[in-house]
C-alpha positions as CSV (number, residue, x, y, z in Angstrom):
1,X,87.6,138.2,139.9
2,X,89.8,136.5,137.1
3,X,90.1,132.8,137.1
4,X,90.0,130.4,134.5
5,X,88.0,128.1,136.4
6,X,85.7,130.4,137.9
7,X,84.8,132.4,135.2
8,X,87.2,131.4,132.1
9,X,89.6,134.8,132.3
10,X,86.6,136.8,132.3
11,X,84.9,135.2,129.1
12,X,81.7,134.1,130.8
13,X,81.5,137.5,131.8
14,X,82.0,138.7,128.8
15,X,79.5,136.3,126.9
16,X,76.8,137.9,129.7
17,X,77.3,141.1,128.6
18,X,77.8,141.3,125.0
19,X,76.4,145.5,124.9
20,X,79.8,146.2,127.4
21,X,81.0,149.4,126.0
22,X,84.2,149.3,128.1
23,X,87.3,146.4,127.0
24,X,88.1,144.0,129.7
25,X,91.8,143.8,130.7
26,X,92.9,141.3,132.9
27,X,96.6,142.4,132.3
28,X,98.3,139.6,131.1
29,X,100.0,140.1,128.3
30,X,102.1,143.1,130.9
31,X,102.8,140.2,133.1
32,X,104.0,138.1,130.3
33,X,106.3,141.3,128.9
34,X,107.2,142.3,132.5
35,X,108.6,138.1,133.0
36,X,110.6,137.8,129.4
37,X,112.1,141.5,129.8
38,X,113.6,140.4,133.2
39,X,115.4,137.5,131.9
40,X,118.8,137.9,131.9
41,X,120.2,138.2,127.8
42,X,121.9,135.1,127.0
43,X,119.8,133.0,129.5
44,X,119.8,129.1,128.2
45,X,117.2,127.3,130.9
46,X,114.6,129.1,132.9
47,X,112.2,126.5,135.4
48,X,109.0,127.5,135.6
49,X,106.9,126.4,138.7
50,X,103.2,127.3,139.7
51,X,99.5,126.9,138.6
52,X,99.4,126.4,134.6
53,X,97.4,129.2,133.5
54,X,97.3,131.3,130.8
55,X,100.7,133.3,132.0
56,X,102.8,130.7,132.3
57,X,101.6,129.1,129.3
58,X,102.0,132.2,127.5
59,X,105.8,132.6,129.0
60,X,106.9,129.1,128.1
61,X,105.6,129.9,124.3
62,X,107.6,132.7,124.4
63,X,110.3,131.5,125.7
64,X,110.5,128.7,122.9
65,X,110.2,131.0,120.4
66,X,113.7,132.7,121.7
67,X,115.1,129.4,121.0
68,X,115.0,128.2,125.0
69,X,114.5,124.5,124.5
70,X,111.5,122.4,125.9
71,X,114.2,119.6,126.0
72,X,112.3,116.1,126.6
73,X,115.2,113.0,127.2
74,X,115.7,110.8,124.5
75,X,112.7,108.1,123.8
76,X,110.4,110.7,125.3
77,X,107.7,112.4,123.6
78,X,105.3,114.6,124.9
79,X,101.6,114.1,125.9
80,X,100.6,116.6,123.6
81,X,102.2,115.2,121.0
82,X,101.0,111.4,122.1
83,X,97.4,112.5,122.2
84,X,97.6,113.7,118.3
85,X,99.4,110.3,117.3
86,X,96.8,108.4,119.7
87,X,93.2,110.5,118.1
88,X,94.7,109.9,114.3
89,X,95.3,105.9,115.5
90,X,91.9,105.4,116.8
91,X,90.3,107.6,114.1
92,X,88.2,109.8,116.9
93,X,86.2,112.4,115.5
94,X,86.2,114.8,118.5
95,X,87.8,117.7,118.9
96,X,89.8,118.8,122.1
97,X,90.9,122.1,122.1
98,X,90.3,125.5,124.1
99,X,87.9,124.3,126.9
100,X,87.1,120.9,125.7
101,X,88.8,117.8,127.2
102,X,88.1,114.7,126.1
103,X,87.2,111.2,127.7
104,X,90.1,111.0,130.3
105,X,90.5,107.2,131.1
106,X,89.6,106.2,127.2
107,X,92.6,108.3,126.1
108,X,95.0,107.1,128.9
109,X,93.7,103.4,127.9
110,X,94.2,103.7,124.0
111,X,97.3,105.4,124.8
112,X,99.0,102.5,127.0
113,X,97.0,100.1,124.3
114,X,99.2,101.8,121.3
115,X,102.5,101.0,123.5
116,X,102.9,104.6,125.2
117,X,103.5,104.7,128.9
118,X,104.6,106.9,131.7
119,X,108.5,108.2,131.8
120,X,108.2,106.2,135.3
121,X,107.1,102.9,133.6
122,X,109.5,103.0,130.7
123,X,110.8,99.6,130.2
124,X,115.1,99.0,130.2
């Protein structure tokens, strides 16, 4: 089975078998090719819909890299990019990257705190 929640894309499995003398291959970089190589040449917005997994997320880099904007309105940033401005402004020490999340409601406080809200919230 390959599932990021149920056995991190085959890493736990992996990790419990460290002597495997055979590669895993779950096949996603072929998905990720066979997606991009079907996009029509010249293509300027592409919606992606689903799960967020490592395909899509994989896709969307890709496509960025051809120069198909992640366009965000004006006066709106992204929560990626909120969350680095938010852990430099309250000088946290933790990191949150591959599996690791951090403290959910302490970074949605600190975040509102610092003047950051919700596209739904902006004020006129």
């Amino acid at each position: 089975m390959q599932d990021e929640g149920l056995n991190e894309n085959g890493e736990l499995f992996l990790r419990n078998h460290p002597e495997l003398k055979v590669k895993l291959v779950d096949g996603s970089s072929l998905a990720v090719a066979v997606v991009l190589n079907n996009i029509p040449q010249g293509t300027k917005q592409v919606l992606l819909r689903g799960k967020l997994s490592k395909v899509s997320n994989s896709i969307a880099l890709a496509l960025c890299q051809r120069g198909i904007q992640n366009w965000l309105g004006r006066r709106v940033m992204s929560a990626w990019r909120i969350a680095g401005i938010v852990h430099a402004l309250e000088e946290w020490k933790v990191h949150e990257c591959g599996n690791m999340m951090f403290d959910i409601e302490r970074i949605w406080q600190a975040s509102l705190a610092h003047g950051f809200c919700p596209l739904t919230n902006v004020p006129n």
